[in-house]
C-alpha positions as CSV (number, residue, x, y, z in Angstrom):
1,X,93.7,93.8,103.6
2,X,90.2,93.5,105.7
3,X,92.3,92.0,108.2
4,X,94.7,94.7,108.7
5,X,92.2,96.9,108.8
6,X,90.2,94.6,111.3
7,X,93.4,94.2,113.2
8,X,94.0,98.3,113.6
9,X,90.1,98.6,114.8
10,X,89.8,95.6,117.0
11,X,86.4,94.3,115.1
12,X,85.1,91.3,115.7
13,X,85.8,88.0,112.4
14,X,84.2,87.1,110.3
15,X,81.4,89.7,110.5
16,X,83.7,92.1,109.9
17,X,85.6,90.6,106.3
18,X,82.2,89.4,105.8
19,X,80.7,93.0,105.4
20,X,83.1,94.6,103.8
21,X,82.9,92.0,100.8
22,X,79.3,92.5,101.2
23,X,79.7,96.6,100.7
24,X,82.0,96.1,97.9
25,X,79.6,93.8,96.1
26,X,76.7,96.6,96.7
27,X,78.7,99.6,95.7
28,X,80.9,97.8,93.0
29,X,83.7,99.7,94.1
30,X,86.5,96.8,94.7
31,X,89.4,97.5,96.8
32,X,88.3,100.2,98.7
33,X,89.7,99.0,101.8
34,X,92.9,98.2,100.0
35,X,93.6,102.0,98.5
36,X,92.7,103.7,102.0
37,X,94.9,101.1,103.6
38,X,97.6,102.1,101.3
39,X,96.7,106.3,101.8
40,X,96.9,105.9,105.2
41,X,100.5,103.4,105.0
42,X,101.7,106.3,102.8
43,X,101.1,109.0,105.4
44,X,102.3,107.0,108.7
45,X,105.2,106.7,106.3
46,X,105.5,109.8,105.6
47,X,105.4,110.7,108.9
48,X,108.0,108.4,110.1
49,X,110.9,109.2,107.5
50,X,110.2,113.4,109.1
51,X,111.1,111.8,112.5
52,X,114.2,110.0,111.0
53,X,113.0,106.2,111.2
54,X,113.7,104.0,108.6
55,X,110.4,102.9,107.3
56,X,111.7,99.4,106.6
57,X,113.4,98.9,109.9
58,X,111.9,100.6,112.7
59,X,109.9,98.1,115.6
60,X,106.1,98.9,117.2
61,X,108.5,100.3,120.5
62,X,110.4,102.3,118.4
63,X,108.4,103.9,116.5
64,X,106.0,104.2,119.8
65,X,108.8,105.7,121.4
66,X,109.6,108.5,118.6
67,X,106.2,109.3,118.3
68,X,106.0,110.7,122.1
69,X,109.4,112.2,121.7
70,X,107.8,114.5,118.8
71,X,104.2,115.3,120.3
72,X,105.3,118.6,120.7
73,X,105.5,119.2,116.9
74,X,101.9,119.4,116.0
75,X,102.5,120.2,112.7
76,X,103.6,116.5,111.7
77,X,100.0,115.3,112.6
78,X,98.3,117.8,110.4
79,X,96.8,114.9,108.2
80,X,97.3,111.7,110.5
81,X,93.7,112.0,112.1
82,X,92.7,108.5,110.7
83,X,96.2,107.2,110.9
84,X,97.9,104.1,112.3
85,X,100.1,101.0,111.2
86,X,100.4,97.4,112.2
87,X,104.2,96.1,113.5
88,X,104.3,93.0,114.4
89,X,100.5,92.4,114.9
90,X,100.4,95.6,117.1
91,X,98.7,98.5,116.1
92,X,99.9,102.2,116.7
93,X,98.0,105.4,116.3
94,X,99.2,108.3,114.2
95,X,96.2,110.7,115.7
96,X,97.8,113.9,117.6
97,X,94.7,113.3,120.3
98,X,96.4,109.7,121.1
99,X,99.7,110.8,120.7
100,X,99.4,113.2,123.6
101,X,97.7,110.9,125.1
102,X,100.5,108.6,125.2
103,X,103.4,110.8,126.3
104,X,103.5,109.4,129.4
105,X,101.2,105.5,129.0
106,X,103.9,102.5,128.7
107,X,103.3,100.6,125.2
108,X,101.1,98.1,126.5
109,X,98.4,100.6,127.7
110,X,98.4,102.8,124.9
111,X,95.6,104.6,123.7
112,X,94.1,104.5,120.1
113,X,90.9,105.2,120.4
114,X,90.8,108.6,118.9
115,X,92.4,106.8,115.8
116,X,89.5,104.1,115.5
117,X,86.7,106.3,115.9
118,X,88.4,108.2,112.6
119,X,89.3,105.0,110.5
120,X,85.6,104.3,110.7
121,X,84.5,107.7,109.9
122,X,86.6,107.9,107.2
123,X,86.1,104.1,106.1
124,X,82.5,104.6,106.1
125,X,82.6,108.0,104.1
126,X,84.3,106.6,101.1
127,X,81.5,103.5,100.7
128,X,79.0,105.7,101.3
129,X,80.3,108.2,98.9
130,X,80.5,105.6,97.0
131,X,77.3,104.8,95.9
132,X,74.6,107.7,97.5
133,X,71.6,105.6,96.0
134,X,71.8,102.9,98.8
135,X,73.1,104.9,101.5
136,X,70.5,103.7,104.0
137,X,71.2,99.8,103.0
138,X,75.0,100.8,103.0
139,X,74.6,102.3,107.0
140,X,72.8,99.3,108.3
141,X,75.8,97.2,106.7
142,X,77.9,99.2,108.5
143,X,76.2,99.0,111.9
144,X,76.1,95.2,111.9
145,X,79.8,95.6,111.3
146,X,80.0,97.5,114.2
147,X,81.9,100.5,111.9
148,X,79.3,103.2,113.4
149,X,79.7,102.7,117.4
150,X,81.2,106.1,117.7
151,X,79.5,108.9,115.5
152,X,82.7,110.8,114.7
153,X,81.0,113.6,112.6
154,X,80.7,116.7,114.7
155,X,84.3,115.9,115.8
156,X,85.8,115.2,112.4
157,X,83.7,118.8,111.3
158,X,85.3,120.6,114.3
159,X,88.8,118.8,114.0
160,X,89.1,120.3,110.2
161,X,87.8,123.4,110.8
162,X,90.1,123.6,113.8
163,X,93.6,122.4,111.7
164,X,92.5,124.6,108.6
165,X,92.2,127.6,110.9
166,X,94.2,127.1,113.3
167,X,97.4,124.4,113.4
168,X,97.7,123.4,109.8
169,X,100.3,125.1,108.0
170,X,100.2,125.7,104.8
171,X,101.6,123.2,102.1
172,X,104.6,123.8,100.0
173,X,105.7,121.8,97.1
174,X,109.1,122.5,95.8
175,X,110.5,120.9,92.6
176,X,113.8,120.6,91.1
177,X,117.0,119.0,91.3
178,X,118.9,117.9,94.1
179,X,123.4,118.0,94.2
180,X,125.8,116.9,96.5
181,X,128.7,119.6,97.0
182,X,132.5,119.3,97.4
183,X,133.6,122.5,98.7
184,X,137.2,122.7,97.7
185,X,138.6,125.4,99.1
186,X,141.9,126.9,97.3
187,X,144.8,128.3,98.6
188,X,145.8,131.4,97.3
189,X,149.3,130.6,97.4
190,X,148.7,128.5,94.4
191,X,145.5,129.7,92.6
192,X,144.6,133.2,91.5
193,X,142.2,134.6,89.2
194,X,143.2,135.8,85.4
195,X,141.0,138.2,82.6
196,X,141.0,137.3,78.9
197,X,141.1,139.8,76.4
198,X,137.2,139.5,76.7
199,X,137.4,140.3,80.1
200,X,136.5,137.0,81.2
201,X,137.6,135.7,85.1
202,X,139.2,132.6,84.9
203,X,140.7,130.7,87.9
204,X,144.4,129.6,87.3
205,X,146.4,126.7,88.8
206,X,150.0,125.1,88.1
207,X,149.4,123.1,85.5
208,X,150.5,119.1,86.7
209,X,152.2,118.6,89.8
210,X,150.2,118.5,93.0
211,X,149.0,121.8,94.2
212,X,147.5,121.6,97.5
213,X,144.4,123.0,99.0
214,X,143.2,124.2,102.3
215,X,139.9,122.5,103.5
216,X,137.2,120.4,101.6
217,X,133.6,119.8,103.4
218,X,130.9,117.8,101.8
219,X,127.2,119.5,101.9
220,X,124.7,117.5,100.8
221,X,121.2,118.1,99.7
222,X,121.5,121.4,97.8
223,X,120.4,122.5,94.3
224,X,117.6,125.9,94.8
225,X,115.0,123.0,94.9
226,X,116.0,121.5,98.4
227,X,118.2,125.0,99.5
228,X,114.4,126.6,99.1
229,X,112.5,123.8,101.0
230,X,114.7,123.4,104.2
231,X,114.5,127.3,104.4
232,X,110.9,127.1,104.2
233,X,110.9,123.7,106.7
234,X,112.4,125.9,108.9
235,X,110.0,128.9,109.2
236,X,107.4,126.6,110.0
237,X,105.8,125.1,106.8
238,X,104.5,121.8,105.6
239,X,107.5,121.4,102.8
240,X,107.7,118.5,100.0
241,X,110.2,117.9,97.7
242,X,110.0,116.8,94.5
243,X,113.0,115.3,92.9
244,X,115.3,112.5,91.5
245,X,118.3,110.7,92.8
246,X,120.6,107.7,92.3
247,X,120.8,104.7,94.2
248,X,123.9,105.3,95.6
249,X,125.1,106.8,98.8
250,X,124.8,110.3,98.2
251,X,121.3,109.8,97.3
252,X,120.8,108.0,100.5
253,X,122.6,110.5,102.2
254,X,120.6,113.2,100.8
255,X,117.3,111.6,101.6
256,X,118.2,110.7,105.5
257,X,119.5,114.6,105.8
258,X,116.2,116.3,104.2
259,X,114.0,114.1,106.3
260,X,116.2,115.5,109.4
261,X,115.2,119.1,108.3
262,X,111.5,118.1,108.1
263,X,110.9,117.6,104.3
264,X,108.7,115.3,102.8
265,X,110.7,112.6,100.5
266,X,107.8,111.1,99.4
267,X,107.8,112.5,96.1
268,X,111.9,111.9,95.5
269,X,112.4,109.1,92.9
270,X,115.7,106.9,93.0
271,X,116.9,105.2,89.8
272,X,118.4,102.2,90.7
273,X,122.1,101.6,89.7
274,X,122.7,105.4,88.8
275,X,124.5,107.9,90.5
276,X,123.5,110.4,92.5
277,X,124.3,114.8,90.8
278,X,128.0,115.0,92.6
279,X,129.6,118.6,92.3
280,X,132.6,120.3,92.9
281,X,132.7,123.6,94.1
282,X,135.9,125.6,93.9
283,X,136.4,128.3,96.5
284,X,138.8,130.9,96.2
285,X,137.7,133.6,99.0
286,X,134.0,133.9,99.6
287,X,133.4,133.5,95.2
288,X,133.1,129.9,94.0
289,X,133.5,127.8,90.4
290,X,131.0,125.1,90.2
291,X,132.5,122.3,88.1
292,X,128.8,119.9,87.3
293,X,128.1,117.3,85.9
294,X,124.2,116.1,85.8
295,X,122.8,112.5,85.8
296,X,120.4,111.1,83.7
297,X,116.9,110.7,85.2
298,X,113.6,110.1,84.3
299,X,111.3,113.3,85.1
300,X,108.0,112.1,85.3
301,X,105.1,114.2,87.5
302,X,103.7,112.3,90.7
303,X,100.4,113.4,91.2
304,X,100.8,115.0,95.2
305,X,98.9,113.1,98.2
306,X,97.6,116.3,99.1
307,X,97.0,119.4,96.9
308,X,99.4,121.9,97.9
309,X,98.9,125.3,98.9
310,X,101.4,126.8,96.6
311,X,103.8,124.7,94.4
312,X,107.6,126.4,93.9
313,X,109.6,125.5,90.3
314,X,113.3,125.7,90.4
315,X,116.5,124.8,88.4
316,X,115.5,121.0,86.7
317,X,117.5,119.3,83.7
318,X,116.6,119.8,80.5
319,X,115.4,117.0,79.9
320,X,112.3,117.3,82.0
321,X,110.4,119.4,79.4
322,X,107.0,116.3,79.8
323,X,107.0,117.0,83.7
324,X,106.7,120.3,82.6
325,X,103.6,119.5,80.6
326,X,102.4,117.5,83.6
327,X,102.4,120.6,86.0
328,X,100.9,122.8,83.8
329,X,98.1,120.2,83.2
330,X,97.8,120.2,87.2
331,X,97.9,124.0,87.7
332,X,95.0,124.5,85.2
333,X,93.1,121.5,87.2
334,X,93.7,123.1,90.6
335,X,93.7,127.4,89.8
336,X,93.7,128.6,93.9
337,X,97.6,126.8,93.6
338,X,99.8,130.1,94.3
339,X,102.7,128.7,91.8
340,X,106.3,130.3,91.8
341,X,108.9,129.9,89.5
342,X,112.3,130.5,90.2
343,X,113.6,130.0,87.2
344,X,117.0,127.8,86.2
345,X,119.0,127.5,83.5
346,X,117.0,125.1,81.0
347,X,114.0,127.5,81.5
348,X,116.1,130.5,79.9
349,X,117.2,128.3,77.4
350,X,113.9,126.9,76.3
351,X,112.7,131.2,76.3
352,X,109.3,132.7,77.1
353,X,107.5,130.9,74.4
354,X,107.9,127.6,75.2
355,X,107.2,128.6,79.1
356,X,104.4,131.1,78.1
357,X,101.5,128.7,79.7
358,X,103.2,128.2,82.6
359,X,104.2,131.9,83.6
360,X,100.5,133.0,82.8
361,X,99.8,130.3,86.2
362,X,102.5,132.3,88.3
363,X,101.5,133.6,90.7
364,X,105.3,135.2,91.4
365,X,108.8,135.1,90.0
366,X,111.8,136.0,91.1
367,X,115.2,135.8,89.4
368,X,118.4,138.4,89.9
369,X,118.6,141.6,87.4
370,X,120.4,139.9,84.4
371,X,118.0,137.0,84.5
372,X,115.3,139.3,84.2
373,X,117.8,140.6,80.8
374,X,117.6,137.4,79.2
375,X,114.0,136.5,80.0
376,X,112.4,140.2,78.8
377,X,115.0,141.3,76.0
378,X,114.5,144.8,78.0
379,X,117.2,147.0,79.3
380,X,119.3,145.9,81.9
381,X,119.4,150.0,83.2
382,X,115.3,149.9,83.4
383,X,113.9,148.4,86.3
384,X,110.4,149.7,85.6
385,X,110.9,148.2,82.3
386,X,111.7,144.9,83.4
387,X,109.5,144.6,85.9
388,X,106.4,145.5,83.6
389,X,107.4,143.2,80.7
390,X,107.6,139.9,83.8
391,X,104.1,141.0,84.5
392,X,103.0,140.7,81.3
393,X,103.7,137.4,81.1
394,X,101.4,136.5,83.8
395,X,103.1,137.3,87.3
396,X,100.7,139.4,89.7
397,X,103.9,139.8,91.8
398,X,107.4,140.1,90.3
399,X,110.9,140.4,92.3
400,X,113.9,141.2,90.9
401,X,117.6,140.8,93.1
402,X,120.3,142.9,91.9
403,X,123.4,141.8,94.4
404,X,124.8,144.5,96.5
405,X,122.3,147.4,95.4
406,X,119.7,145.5,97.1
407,X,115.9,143.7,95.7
408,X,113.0,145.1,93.8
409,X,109.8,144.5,93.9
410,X,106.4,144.9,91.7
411,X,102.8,144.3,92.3
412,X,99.6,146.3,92.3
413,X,101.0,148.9,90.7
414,X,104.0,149.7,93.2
415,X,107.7,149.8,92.0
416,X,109.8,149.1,95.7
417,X,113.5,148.8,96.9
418,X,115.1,147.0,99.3
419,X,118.1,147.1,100.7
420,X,120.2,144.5,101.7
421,X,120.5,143.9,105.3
422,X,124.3,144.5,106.7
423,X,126.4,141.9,106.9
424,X,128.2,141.3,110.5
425,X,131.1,140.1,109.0
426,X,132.5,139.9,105.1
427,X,130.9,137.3,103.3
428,X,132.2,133.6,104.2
429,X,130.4,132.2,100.7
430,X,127.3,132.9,98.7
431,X,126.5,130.0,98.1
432,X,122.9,129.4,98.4
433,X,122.0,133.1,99.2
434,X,119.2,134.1,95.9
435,X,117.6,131.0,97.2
436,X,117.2,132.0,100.9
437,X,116.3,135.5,99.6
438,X,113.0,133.6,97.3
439,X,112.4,131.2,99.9
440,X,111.8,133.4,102.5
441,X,109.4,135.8,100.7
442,X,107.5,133.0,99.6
443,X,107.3,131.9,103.1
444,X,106.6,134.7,105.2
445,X,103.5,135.1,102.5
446,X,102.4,132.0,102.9
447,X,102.4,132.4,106.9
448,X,100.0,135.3,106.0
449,X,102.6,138.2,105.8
450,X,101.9,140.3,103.7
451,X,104.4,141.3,100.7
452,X,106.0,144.7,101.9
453,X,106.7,142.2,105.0
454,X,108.0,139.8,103.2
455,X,110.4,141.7,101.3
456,X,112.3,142.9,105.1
457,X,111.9,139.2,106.0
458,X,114.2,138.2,102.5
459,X,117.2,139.9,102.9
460,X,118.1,138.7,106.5
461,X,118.0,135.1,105.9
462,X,120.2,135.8,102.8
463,X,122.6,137.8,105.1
464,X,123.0,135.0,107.4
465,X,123.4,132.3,104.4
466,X,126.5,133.6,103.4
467,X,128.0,133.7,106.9
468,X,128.6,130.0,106.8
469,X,129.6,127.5,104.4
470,X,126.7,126.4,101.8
471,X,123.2,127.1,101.0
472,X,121.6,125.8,104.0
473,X,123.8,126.3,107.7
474,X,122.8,129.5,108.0
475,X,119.0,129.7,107.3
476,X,117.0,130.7,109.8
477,X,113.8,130.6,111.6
478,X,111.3,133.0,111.9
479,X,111.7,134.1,115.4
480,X,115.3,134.5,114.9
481,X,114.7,136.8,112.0
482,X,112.2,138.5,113.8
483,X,114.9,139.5,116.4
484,X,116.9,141.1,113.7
485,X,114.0,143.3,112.4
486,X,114.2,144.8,115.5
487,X,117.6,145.4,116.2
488,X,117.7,146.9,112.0
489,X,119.0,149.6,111.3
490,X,116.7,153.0,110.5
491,X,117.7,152.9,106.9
492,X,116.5,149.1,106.5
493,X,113.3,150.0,105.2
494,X,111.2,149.6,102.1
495,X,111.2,152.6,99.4
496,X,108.7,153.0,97.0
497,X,109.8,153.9,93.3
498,X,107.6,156.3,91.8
């Protein structure tokens, strides 16, 4: 591993193997070179698979080339200051100052430069930090080495100071599980919809024979884990994913599609030889049966590469109850998390006593009306009600959907409604459209909106959802809903419930 690293700075063999055995003997930390070789390879990686490039299969030209093509988006080199990767012996810098650098340089006279000076900053650092005690013996290793030719610390201080204030967006971490959709649309020359004496809907068909349909379109990547992270990915966020697929082709699918939105795959686990969730949804107008059938996966917590700014919990099987343990073990390690739960079926079904620890770390939750039923055992007419008894499990902000009346909302003592922003056209299918609603208020806070902003921001991207086919065509970005604000409506406004 010296070598790779010796290769990416250019140092001169074997003074500089030679040392770093040498620092590793003084500190008796073994290996450090190997795990910040690997933390680096993991975010070059990470980068790469955002840019579409196949981490496996992508050459030093390619990957040069793709690189320049994406210097506009700043916000992939938020944590790639000390990054850069050997292909086939040649190295190539990560670092956004390189990078823009390099726009216009052919491949031979690229720059990386900026990327040296921070591998041996950040090299240096962790033997130091090592071992305090022989930090003066430990700095004239280094200097032999040739490690501390450029001092980088006044640009590293300014560099972080500059991303946390001004280009890095904050970091979102959604969990849950991820489905591949049929769409089947019916015909309704052949299918209609029947009540029971209950006064249960059920959706008939001729029973045998060969009944046709009209149209079915595959959508891939959706579950309100991935719907809520390409809706945050595209207002602007840092967005991971956190999730489990097969082996198979829709799980490959999936993975090449949410890197093509700009989420982070790093934390999505693929069993091998399983199948990927596969379901079929059955359209008859713009309402939808969901026929589902869930694979079995392992749910075990991966510790993030970075601490996120706000973690977001969604619908996950049931039989992820020790992951569960996990994050609540991480919340309590890591308190200024902003944690959200958007909670799914197994979550109801496990009820507020098994989940007590983990809605007294939210920091929000939002569910529809009769959700907010079956979680509280309140009254379905009381909104007050409801709201109060979500806060006292732990929530400092609580928002409750109710379908065509509109969204509430509770938090510092305010009761608010919101209506729903008016549709253009009838709904296509609402598919997808609570999760663009919770998405986008957890978004527009985490841009720094406040939450009265927040809640206008909401119901636009869940107008536009259910314009188009599936949870994700019609989500939007934030300069696009910004448009619509202004053209609302005088009535589109916030009303306080006293």
């Amino acid at each position: 591993m010296s070598k790779y690293l010796q290769q990416l700075l250019g140092a001169d063999e074997p003074m500089f193997s030679t040392t770093l055995r040498q620092l590793e003997k003084m500190t008796g930390h073994k290996a450090t070179d190997v795990a910040y070789i690997a933390d680096m390879t993991a975010r070059a990686h990470q980068v790469m698979r955002r840019m579409g490039l196949d981490v496996a299969d992508t050459t030093e030209h390619e990957l040069y080339r793709a690189l320049a093509a994406h210097a506009h988006n700043q916000t992939l080199f938020i944590a790639t200051d000390d990054v850069g990767i050997i292909i086939h012996g040649q190295a190539v810098s990560f670092n956004y100052e390189d990078v823009q650098e390099n726009i216009h340089r052919p491949f031979a006279e690229r720059m990386t430069e900026h990327m040296k000076c921070q591998i041996k900053y950040g090299l240096t650092s962790r033997y130091v930090a090592a071992d305090g005690d022989d930090e003066v013996a430990i700095e004239e290793l280094i200097a032999q080495a040739g490690l501390s030719v450029c001092d980088m610390s006044d640009y590293h201080e300014h560099k972080q100071t500059n991303v946390k204030q001004k280009t890095r967006p904050p970091r979102l971490l959604f969990i849950g599980d991820i489905f591949t959709d049929a769409f089947i649309k019916l015909s309704p020359k052949v299918a209609r919809v029947d009540k029971d004496d209950q006064g249960r809907s059920w959706i008939s068909i001729p029973f045998g024979g060969r009944p046709p349909y009209e149209e079915v379109e595959i959508v891939q990547s959706v579950g309100p884990a991935p719907n809520a992270a390409v809706s945050c990915a595209r207002l602007g966020l840092d967005v991971s994913l956190m999730s489990w697929l097969g082996d198979d082709k829709p799980g490959g699918d999936s993975l090449a599609y949410l890197s093509k939105q700009q989420v982070n795959t790093q934390l999505v686990s693929q069993k091998k030889q399983a199948k990927s969730n596969y379901y079929y949804v059955l359209r008859l107008g713009a309402e939808r049966t969901i026929l589902t059938k869930d694979e079995d996966y392992s749910y075990v917590w991966q510790e993030p590469h970075m601490v996120p700014d706000w973690i977001y919990l969604a619908s996950i099987s049931g039989e992820s109850w020790g992951l569960h343990e996990a994050l609540d073990n991480y919340l309590g390690q890591h308190p200024d998390i902003k944690f959200v739960i958007q909670p799914g079926t197994f979550h109801f079904e496990w009820g507020v006593k098994k989940m007590a620890q983990l809605y007294r770390h939210a920091y929000m939750v939002i569910l529809n009306r009769e959700e907010a039923v079956m979680l509280t055992g309140k009254s379905h007419e009381s909104i007050p009600e409801l709201a109060a008894a979500l806060h006292e499990l732990g929530p400092l902000y609580v928002v409750i959907t109710d379908g065509p009346s509109g969204s509430y909302a509770s938090f510092d003592g305010k009761l608010l409604k919101m209506p729903n922003y008016p549709d253009p056209a009838p709904p296509y299918d609402r598919t997808g459209a609570g999760d663009a609603f919770a998405s986008t208020v957890v978004a527009a806070m985490a841009l720094g909106e406040g939450f009265e902003t927040a809640l206008t921001w909401a119901p636009i991207n869940s107008m536009s959802v259910v314009q188009k086919l599936g949870a994700q065509a019609g989500l939007l970005s934030k300069a696009t809903i910004e448009e619509y604000i202004k053209k609302a409506p005088k009535w589109y406004k916030l009303e306080e419930i006293k």
